[in-house]
MARTI-903338 format. One record per residue: chain; z, x negated, y of N, C-alpha, C in turn. Coordinates in pm, whole numbers, always signed. Each point is the difference from the previous one (the first is absolute). Example, Ala and Ser with C-alpha at 12.3 -4.5 7.8 and 13.67 -1.06 7.14 Angstrom:
<pts>
{"A"; {+780; -1319; -569}; {+0; +89; +119}; {+0; -90; +120}} {"A"; {-72; +35; +105}; {+6; -82; +119}; {+73; +77; +109}} 
</pts>
This chain:
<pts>
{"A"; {+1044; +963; +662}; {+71; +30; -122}; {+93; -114; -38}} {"A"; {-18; -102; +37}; {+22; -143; -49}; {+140; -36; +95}} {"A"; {-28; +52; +77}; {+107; -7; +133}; {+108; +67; +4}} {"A"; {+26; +158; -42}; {+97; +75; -6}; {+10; +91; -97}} {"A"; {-96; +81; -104}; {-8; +53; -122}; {+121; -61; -125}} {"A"; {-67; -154; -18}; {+26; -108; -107}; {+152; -5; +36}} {"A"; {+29; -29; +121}; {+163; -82; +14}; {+54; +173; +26}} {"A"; {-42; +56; +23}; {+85; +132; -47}; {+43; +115; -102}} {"A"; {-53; -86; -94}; {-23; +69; -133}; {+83; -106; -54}} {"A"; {+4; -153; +22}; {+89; -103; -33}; {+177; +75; +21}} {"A"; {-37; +27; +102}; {+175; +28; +64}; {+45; +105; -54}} {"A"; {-92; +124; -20}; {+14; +104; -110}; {+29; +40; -161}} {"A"; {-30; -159; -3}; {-15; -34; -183}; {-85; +108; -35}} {"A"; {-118; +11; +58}; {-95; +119; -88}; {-144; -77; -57}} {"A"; {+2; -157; +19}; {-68; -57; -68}; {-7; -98; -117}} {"A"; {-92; -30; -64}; {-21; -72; -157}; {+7; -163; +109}} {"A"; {+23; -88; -121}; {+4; -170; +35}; {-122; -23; +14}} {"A"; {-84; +72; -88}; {-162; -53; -51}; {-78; +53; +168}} {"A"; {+23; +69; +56}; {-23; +58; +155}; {+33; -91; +106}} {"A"; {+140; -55; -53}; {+16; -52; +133}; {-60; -107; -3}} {"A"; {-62; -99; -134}; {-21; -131; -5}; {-134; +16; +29}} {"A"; {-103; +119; -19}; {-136; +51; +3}; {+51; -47; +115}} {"A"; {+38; +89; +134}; {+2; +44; +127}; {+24; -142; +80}} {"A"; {+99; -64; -52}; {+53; -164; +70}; {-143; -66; -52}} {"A"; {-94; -30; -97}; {-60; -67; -2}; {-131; +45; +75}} {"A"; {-55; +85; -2}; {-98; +109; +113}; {+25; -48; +132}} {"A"; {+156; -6; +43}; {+87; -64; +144}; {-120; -142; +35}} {"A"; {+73; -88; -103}; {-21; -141; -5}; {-124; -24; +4}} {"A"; {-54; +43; -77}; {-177; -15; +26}; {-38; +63; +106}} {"A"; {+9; +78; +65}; {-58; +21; +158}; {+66; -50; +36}} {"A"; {+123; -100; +58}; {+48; -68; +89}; {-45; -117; -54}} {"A"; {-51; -36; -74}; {-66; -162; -11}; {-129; +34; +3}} {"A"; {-112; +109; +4}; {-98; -30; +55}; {+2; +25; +106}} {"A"; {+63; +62; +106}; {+17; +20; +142}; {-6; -118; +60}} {"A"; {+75; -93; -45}; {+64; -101; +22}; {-97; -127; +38}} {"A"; {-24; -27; -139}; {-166; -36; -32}; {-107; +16; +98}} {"A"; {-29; +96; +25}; {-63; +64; +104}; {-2; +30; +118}} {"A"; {+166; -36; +96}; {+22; -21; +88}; {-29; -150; +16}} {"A"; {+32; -109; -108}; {+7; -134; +9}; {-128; -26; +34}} {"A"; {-83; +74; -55}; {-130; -35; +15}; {-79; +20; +121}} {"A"; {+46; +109; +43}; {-65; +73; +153}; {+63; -117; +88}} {"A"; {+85; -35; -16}; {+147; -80; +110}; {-123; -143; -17}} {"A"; {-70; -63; -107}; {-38; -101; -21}; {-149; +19; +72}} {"A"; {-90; +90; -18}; {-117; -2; +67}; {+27; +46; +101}} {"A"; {+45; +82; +109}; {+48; +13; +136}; {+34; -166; +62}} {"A"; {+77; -87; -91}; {+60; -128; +75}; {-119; -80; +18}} {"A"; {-94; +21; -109}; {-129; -91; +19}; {-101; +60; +123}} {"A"; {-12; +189; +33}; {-77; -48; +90}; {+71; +28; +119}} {"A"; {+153; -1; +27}; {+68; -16; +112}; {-15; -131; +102}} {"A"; {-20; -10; +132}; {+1; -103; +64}; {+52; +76; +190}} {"A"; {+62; -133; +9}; {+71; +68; +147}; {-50; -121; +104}} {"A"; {+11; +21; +98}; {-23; -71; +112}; {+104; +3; +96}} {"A"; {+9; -109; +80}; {+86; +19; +83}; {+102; -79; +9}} {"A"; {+139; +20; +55}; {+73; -113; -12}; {+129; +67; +58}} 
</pts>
């Protein structure tokens, strides 16, 4: 919905401001806990990663 609904209703002018700022902030908060949460997976993977070899 977030992906093609929102920015096509933008281009349509068939939406309220109070929607789009709902919808952009809904955005932002799942892309900063994703984020978060990738950082985090990326951080315990490095701790029990180990290679050998040369």
């Amino acid at each position: 919905m977030y992906t093609s609904y929102i920015p096509t209703m933008l281009l349509l002018e068939k939406t309220s401001f109070d929607l789009i700022l709902k919808n952009l902030f809904i955005s932002v908060v799942w892309l900063t806990t994703l984020c978060l949460f990738s950082v985090m997976l990326w951080k315990r993977g490095m701790k029990r990663y180990s290679a050998y070899g040369g």
